[in-house]
C-alpha positions as CSV (number, residue, x, y, z in Angstrom):
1,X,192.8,8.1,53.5
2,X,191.1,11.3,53.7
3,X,187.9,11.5,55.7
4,X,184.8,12.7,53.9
5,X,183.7,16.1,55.6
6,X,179.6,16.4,56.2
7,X,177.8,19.3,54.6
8,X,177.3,21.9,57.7
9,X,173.5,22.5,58.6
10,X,174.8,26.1,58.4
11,X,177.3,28.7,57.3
12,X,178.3,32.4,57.9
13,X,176.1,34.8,55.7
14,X,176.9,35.2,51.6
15,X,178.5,31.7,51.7
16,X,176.6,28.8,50.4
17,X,176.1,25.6,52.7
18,X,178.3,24.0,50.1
19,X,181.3,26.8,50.0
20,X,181.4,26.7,53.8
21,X,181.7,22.8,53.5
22,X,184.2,23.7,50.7
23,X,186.0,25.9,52.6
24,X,186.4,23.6,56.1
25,X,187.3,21.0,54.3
26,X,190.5,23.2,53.2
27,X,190.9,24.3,56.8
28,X,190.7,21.1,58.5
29,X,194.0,19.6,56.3
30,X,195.5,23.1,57.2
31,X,194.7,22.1,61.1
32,X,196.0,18.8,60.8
33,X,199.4,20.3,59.6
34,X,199.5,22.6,62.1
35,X,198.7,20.5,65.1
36,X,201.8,18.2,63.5
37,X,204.3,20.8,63.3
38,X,203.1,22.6,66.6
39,X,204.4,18.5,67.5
40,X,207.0,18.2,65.5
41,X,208.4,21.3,66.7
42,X,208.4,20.6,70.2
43,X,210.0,17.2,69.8
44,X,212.8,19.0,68.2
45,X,213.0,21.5,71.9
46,X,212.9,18.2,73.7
47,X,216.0,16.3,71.5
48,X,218.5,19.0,69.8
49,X,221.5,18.6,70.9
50,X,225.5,19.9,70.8
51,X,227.0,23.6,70.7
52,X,223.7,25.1,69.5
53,X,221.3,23.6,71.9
54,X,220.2,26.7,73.9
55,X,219.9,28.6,70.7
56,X,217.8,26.0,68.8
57,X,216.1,24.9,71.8
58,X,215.1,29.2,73.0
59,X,214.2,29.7,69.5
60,X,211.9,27.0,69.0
61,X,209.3,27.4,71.7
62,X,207.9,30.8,71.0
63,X,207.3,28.9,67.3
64,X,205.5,26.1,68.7
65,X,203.2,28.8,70.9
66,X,202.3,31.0,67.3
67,X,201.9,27.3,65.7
68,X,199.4,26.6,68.9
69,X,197.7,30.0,68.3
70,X,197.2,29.2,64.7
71,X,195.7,25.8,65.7
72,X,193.1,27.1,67.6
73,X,192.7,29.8,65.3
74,X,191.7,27.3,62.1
75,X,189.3,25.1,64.7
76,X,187.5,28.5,65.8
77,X,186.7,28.9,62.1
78,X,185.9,25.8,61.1
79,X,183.6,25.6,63.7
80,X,182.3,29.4,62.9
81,X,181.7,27.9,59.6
82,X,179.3,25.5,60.8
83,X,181.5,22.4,60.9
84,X,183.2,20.1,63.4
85,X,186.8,20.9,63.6
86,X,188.8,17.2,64.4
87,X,191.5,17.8,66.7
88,X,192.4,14.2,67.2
89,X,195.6,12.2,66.9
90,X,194.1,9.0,65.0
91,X,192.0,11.5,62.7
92,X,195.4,13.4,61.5
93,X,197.1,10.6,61.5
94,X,194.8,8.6,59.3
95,X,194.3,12.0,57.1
96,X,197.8,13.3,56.4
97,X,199.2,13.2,53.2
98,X,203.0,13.3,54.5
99,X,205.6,11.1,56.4
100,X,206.0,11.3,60.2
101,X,209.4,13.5,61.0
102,X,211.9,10.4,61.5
103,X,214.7,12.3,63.0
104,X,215.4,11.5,66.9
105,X,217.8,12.9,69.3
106,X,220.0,14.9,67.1
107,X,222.5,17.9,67.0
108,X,220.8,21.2,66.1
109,X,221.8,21.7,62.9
110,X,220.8,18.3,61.6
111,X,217.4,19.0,63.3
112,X,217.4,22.2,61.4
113,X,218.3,20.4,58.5
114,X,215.2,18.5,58.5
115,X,213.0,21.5,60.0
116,X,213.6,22.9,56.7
117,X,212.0,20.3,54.9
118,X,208.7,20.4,56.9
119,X,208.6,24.3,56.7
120,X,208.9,24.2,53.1
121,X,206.2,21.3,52.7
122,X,203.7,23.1,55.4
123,X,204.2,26.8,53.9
124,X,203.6,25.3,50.2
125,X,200.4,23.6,51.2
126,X,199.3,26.3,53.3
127,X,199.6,28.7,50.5
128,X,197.7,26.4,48.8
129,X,195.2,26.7,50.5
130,X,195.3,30.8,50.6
131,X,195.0,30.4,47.0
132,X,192.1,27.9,47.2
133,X,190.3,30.2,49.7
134,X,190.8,33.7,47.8
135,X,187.7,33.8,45.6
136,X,185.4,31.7,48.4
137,X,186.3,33.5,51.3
138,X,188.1,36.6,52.1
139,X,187.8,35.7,55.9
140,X,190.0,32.5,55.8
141,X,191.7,33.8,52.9
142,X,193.2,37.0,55.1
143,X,193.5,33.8,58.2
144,X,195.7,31.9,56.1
145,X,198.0,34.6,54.3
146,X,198.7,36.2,58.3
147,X,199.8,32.5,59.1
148,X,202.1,32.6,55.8
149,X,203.8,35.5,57.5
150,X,204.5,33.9,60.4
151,X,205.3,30.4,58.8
152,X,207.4,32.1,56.8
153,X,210.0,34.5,59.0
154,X,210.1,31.0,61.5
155,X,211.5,29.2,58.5
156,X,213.9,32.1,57.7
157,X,214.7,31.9,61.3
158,X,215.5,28.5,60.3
159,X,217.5,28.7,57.1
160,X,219.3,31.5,58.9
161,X,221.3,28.9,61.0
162,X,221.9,27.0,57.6
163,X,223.6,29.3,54.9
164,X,226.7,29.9,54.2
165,X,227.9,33.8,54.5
166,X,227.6,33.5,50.5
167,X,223.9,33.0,50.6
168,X,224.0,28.9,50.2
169,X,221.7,26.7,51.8
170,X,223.7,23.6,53.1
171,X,220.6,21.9,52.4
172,X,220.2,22.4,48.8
173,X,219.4,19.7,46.8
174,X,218.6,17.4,49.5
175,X,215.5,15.5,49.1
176,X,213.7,14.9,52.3
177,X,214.2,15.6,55.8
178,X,216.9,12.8,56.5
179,X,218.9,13.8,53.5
180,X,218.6,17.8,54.9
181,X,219.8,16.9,58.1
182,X,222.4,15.2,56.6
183,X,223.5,17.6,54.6
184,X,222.9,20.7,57.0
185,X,225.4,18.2,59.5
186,X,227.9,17.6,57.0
187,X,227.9,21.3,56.2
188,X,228.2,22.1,59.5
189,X,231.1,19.1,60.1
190,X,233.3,21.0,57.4
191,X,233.0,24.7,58.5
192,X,233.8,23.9,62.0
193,X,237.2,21.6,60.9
194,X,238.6,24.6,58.5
């Protein structure tokens, strides 16, 4: 259940007490999806496996150091709005609005698979939230949209490794991030056995 976010004492100047309350509120679900995938990300470095390993495994860590970067970026303005930013495992936890990522030591592709899925949840909500933002804040507005651009080219980095030389996602259609890895994996099975 979502945790009720206090009213700040104080906000930046030409916002009202309430749009800075308004607009943390939006921020703090934004850092409790980042903080996840900055964690999801590296338990896919620590458990990809098979012929792609190095790639997957290079490629992921400069993601989960922009991901960190973004983090602190969204706390720094929560707290320049006058709130408390909450960092804190239980609080996300008890506040998300999505599943936990389920896949475990995996090969790369089926990680990917399932990368795919959480990309395309955290860029739609975090879009979102640009939108939300645009008309109460220009400041977290122009935060959120550079995010987007990053979010963005690291899930095209992502679906890269996943289509076809036709332009196919081997996940498409899937539903969730089991059923994308499965997919991306079974995809992967086939071209390799041709």
């Amino acid at each position: 259940m979502a945790r009720r976010t206090e009213l700040p004492k104080y906000t930046v100047p030409s916002l009202t007490v309430e749009d800075g309350g308004k607009v943390a509120a939006i921020l703090q679900q934004r850092l409790n999806a980042l903080n996840d995938l900055a964690l999801t990300l590296k338990h896919i470095h620590w458990n990809v496996t098979g012929p792609h390993f190095i790639a997957v495994h290079e490629m992921i860590d400069p993601q989960v150091d922009a991901v960190r970067a973004m983090v602190d970026a969204v706390a720094e303005r929560i707290a320049t709005l006058g709130s408390a930013p909450v960092g804190t495992p239980g609080a996300l936890v008890a506040d998300r609005t999505w599943d936990d990522y389920s896949i475990g030591r995996a090969g790369a592709i089926e990680h990917l698979g399932a990368l795919d899925e959480v990309y395309v949840g955290v860029i739609t909500d975090h879009r979102q939230a640009a939108e939300d933002t645009e008309e109460l804040d220009t400041v977290t507005n122009d935060l959120l949209v550079g995010h987007l651009h990053e979010l963005e080219l690291f899930h095209w980095f992502v679906r890269a490794h996943l289509e076809s030389a036709g332009g196919e996602l081997s996940t498409a259609g899937a539903h969730g991030e089991v059923e994308s890895a499965v997919s991306a994996g079974e995809a992967a099975t086939e071209t390799t056995t041709r």
